[in-house]
C-alpha positions as CSV (number, residue, x, y, z in Angstrom):
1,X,0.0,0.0,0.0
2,X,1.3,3.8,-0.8
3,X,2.1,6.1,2.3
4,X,-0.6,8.2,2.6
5,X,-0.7,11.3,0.7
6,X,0.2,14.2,3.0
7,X,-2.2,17.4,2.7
8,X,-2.2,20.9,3.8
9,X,-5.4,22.4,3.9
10,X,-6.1,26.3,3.5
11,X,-9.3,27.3,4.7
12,X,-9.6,24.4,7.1
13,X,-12.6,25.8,9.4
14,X,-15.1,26.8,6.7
15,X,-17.4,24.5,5.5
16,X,-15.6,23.1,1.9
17,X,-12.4,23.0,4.4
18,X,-14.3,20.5,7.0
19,X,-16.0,18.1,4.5
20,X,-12.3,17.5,3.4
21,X,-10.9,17.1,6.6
22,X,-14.0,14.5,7.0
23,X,-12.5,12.8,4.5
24,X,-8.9,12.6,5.9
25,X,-10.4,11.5,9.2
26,X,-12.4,8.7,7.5
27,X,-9.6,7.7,5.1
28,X,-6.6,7.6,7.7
29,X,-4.2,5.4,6.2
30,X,-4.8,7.0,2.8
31,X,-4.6,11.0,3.7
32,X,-2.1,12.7,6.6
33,X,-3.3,16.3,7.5
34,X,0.3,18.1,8.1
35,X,-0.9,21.6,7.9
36,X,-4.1,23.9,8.3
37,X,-5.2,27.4,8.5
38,X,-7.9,29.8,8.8
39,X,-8.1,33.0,8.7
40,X,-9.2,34.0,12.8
41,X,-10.8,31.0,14.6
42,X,-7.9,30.2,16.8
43,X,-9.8,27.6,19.0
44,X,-11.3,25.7,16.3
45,X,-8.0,25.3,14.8
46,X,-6.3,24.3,17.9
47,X,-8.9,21.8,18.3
48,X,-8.2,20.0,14.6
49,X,-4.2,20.2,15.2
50,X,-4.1,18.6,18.0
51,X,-6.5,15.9,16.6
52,X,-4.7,15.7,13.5
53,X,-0.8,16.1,14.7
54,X,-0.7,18.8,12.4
55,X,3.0,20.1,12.3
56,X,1.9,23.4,11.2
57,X,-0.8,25.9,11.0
58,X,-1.0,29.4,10.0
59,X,-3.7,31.9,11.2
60,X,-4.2,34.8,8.3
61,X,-5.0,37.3,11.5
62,X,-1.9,38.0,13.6
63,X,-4.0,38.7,16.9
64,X,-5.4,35.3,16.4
65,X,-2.0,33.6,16.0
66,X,-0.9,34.8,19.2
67,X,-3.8,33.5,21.0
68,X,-2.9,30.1,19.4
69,X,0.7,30.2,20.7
70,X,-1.3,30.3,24.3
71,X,-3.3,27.4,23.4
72,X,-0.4,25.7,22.0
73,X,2.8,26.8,23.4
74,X,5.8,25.7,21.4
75,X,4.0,22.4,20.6
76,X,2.9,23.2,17.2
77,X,4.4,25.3,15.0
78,X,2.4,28.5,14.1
79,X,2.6,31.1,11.0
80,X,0.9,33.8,10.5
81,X,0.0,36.5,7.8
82,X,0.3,36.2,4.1
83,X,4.5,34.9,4.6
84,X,2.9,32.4,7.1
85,X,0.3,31.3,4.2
86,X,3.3,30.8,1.5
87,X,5.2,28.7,3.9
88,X,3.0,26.3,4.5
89,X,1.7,25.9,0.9
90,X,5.7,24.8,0.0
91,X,5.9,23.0,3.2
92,X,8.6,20.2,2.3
93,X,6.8,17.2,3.6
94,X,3.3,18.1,2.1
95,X,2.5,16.4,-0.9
96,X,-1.2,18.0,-1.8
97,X,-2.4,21.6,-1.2
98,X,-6.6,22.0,-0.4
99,X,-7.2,25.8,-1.1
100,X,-10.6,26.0,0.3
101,X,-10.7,29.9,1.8
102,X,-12.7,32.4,-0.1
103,X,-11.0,35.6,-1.6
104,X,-8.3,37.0,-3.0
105,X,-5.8,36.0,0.1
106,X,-4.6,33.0,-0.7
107,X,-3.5,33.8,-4.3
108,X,0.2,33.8,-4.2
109,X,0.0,30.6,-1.5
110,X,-1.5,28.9,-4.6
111,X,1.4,29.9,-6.8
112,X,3.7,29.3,-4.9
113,X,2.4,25.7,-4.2
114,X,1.8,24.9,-7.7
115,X,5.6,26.4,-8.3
116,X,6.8,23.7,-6.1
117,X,5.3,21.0,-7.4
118,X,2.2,20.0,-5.3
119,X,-1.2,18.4,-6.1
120,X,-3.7,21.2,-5.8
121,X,-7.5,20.8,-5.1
122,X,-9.2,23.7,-5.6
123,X,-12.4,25.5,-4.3
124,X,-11.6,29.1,-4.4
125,X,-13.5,30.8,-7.6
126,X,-11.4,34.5,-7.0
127,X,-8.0,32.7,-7.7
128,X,-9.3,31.7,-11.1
129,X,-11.5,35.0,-12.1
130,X,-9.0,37.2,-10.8
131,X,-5.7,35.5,-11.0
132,X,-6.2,33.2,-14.5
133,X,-3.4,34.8,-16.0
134,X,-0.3,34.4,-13.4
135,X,-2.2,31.0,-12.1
136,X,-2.7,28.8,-14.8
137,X,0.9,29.3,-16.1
138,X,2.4,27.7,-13.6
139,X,0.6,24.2,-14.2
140,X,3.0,21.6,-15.1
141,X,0.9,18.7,-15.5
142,X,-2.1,17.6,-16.3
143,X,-4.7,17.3,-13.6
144,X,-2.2,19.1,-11.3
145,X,-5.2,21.2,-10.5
146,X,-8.1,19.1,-9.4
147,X,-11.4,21.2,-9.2
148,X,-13.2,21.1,-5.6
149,X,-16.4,22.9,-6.3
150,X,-18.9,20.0,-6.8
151,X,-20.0,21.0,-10.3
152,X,-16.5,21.6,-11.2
153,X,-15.1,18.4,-10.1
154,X,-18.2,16.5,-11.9
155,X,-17.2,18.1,-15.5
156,X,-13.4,16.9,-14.6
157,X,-14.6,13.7,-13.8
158,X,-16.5,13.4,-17.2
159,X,-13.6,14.7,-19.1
160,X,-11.1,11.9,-18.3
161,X,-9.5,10.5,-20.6
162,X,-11.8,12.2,-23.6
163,X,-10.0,14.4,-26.3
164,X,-10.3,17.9,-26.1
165,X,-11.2,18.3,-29.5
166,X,-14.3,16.4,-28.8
167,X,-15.7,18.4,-26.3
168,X,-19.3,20.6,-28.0
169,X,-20.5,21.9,-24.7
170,X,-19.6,22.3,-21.0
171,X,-23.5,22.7,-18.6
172,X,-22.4,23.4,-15.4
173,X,-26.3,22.5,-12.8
174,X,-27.8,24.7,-10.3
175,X,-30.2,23.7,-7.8
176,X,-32.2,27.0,-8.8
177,X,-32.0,28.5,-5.4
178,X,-34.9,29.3,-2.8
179,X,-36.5,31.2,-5.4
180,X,-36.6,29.3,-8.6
181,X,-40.7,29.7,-9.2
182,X,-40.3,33.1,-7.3
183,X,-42.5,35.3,-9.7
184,X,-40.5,38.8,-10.3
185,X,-42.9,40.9,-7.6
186,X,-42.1,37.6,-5.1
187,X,-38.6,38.5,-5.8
188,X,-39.0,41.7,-5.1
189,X,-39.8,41.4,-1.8
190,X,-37.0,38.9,-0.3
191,X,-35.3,38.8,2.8
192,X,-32.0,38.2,3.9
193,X,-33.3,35.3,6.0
194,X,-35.5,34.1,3.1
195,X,-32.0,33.9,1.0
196,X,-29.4,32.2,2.9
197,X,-32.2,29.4,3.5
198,X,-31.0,26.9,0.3
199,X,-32.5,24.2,-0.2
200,X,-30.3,21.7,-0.9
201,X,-26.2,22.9,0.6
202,X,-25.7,24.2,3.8
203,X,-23.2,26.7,2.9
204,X,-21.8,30.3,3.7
205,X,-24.1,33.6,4.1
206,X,-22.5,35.3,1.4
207,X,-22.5,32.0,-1.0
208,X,-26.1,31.3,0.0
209,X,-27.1,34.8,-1.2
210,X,-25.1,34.6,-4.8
211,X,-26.9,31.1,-5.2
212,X,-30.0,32.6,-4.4
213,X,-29.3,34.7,-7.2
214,X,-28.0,33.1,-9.5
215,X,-24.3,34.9,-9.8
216,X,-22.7,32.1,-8.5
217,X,-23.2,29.9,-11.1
218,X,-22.6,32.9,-13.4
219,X,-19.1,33.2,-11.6
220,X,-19.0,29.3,-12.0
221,X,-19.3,29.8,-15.7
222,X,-16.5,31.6,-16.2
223,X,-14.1,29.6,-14.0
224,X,-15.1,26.7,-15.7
225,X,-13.7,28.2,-19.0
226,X,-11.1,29.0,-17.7
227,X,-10.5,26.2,-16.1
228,X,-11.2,24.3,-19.0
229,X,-10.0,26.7,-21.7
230,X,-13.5,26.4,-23.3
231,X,-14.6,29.1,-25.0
232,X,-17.1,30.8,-22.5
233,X,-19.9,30.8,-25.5
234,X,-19.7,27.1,-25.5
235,X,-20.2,26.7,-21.3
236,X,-23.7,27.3,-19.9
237,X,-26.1,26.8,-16.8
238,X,-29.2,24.7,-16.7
239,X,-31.3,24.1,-13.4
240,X,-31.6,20.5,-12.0
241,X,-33.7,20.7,-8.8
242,X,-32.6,18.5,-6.3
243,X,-28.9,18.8,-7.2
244,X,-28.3,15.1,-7.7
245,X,-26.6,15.7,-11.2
246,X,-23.8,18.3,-11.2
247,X,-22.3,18.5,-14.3
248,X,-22.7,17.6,-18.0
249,X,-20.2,16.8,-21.2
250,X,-22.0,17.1,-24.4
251,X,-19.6,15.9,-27.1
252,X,-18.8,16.1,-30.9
253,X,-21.4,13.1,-31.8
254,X,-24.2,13.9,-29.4
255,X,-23.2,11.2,-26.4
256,X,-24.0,13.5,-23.2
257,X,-21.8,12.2,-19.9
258,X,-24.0,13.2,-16.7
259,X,-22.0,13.2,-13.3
260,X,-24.3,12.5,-10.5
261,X,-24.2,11.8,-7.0
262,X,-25.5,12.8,-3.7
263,X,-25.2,16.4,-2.4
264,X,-22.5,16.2,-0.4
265,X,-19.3,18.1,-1.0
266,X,-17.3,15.0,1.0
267,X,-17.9,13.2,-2.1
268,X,-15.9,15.8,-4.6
269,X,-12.9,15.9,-2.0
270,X,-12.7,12.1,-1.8
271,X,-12.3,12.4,-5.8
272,X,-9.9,15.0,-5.6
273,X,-7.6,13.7,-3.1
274,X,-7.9,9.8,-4.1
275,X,-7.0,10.8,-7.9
276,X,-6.3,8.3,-10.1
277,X,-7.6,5.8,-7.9
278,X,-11.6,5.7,-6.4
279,X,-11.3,4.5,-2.5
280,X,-14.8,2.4,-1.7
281,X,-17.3,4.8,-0.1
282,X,-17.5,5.0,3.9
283,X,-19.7,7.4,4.5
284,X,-23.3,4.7,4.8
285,X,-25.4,7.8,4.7
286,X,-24.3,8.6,0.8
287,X,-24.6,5.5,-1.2
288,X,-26.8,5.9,-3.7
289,X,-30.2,4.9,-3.4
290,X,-31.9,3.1,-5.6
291,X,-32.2,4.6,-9.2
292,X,-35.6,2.7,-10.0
293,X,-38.0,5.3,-10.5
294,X,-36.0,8.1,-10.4
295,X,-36.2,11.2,-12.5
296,X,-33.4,14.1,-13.1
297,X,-35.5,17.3,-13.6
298,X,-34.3,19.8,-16.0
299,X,-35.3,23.5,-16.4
300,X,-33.6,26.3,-18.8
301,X,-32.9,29.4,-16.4
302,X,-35.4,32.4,-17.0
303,X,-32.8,35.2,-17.7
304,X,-35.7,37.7,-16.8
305,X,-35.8,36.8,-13.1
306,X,-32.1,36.0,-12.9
307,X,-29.9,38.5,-14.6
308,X,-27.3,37.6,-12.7
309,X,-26.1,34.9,-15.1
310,X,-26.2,36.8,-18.3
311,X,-24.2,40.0,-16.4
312,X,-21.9,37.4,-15.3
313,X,-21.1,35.4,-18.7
314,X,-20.5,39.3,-20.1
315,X,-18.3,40.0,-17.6
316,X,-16.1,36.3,-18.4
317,X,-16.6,37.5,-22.3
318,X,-15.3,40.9,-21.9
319,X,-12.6,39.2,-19.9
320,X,-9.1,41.7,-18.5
321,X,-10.6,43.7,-16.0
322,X,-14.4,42.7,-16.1
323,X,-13.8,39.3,-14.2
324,X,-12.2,41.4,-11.3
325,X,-14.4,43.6,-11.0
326,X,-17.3,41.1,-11.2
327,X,-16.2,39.8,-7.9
328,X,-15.8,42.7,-5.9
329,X,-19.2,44.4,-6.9
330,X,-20.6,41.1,-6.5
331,X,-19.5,41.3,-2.5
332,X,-20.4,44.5,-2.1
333,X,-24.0,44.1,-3.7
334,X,-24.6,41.2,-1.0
335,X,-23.0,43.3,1.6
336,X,-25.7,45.9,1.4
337,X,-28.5,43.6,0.5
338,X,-27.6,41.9,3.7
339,X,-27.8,45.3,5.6
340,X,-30.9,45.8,4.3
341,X,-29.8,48.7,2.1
342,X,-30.3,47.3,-0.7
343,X,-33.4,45.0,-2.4
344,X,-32.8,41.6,-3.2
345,X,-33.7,42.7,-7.1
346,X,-31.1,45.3,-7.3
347,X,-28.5,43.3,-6.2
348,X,-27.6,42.3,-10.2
349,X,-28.7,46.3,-10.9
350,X,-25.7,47.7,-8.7
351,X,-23.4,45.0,-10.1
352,X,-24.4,45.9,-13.6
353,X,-23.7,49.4,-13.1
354,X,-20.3,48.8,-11.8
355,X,-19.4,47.0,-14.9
356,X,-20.7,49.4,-17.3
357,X,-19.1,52.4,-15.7
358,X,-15.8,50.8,-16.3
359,X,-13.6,52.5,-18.8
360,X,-9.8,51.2,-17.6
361,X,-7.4,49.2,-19.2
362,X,-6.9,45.2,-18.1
363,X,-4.5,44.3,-15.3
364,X,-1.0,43.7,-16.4
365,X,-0.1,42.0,-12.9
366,X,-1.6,40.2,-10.1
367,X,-1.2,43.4,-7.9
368,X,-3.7,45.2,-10.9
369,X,-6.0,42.3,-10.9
370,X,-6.1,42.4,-7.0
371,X,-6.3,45.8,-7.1
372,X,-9.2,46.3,-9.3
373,X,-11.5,43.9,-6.9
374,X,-11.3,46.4,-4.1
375,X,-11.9,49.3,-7.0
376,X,-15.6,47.0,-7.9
377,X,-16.4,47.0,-4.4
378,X,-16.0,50.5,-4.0
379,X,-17.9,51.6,-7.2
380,X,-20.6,49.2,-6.5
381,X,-21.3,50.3,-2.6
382,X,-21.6,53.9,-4.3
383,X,-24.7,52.8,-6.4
384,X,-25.9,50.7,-3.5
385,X,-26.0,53.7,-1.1
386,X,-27.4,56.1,-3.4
């Protein structure tokens, strides 16, 4: 039998960070946890180093590192800061790198761990919208980057050992939210509450809202190009209720490949860090029921209700800036909408507007492209406030 494949995991306390250390707990004698970090939750991180023997961790906020070392003492060694978060992506003994934190943070961690030859899985959409172009360079291997995101990971799977050239169509699913047979007027009248209850993932507040509207998968489109170096005209969204399938292959002579499974982001990071191999399932609660009966639902998403997907497939077409700014408008819009300053329908208005009022050139570093998501936010929270 190998050794087990020893992982680092950035991000380690939200919840794409947990289902993957659920995995390395389940799958000891495949996976060794040697490092983790978060950004602030010092106890929490304690906690899963000491049950893990992590050798390392690194706490993004300095005042929270220093509450470790308390915890801790000299037991376990602990970074901190952005320096902390490039040392332990090139730790020596690590052989795989989880990048599971949201934002723009973690971007030169993930260089530098892809410069020093690690296995990468991936679950952070800014590193790709904002960072494509000093990123993907420094792949040096196919499948070196293994997508997390459970859509992601499903058109991966289905593209194994298929020719490029015989790719037609990439369709990326979405569950279709709380309000997929909102009318426009129900729309207009949702709460925050109302959109960080999905109905299918129990995910982040700020995630929950962009499902809700619809931007996520939008932003999921253009990663996925990117990605997948698909033309972004030839990637698209449909809505499967349910969120049993994930992703779909349509190829040159019609065959369709469907990825399915339950919802259950444990079962993407089990495919991500087993890769090549498939380990048996353990997890009794997932295997799949029985398929006698069942239906996959299919719906085309109504652009009317859900602007966010066309403004967001623009925004990857436009490309250079647009992508960068796309994200930081997008966080600002949900900022305000979940401060009540700002109606649920305008949320893809303000975004829109940011976009459009755009008259720069695109980044020519990863400062720029950085740069120009703090620039989004700002524009956008002017047309929120106004």
């Amino acid at each position: 039998m190998k050794p087990p494949v020893r992982i680092v995991v950035i991000g380690a306390t939200g919840s794409v960070g947990s289902s993957v250390l659920d995995v390395c707990r389940t799958y000891p004698e495949y996976f060794s946890v040697v490092g983790i970090a978060a950004h602030s939750s010092a106890d929490s991180l304690h906690r899963l180093a000491r049950e893990f023997s992590c050798k390392a961790v690194c706490l993004s906020d300095p005042g929270s590192a220093a509450m470790f070392r308390t915890f801790a003492g000299n037991s376990i060694s602990c970074l901190e800061g952005a320096e902390g978060l490039l040392r332990l992506s090139e730790l020596p003994d690590a052989d795989h790198v989880v990048f599971a934190s949201s934002g723009t943070a973690a971007i030169p961690a993930l260089i530098r761990a892809l410069e020093t030859g690690k296995d990468v899985s991936l679950a952070n959409k800014e590193s790709i919208l904002v960072a494509a172009p000093w990123v993907l360079p420094k792949v040096s291997r196919k499948d070196q980057i293994r997508p997390l995101d459970s859509e992601h990971n499903a058109i991966w799977q289905c593209l194994r050992s298929e020719s490029p050239e015989s790719v037609n169509r990439l369709i990326l699913t979405a569950s279709g939210g709380p309000f997929r047979t909102y009318s426009r007027e129900q729309l207009s009248c949702v709460t925050p509450e109302d959109a960080i209850r999905h109905p299918v993932w129990s995910m982040g507040t700020k995630i929950s809202v962009d499902s809700a509207t619809m931007m996520n998968k939008g932003i999921e489109i253009i990663e996925a190009s990117l990605l997948f170096s698909m033309p972004i005209d030839r990637v698209e969204a449909i809505l499967s209720p349910g969120s049993f399938a994930h992703g779909i292959v349509e190829f040159c002579d019609g065959t369709m490949k469907i990825a399915a499974c339950a919802p259950d982001m444990r079962l993407p990071s089990l495919v991500a860090l087993s890769f090549p191999d498939r380990l048996p399932l353990r997890f009794p609660s997932l295997k799949t029921e029985t398929l006698h009966g069942r239906t996959i639902p299919f719906e085309e998403p109504d652009p009317i209700r859900f602007p966010s997907l066309t403004i967001a497939k623009e925004a990857g077409r436009r490309g250079g800036a647009y992508p960068s700014l796309l994200v930081g408008a997008d966080e600002s819009a949900v900022e305000c909408f979940l401060n009540r300053q700002l109606a649920f329908t305008d949320i893809p208005v303000v975004v829109d507007r940011t976009l459009e009022a755009y008259s720069g050139p695109a980044p020519k570093s990863l400062e720029e492209a950085v740069a120009l998501v703090g620039l989004g936010r700002e524009c956008c929270r002017r047309f929120c406030v106004r």
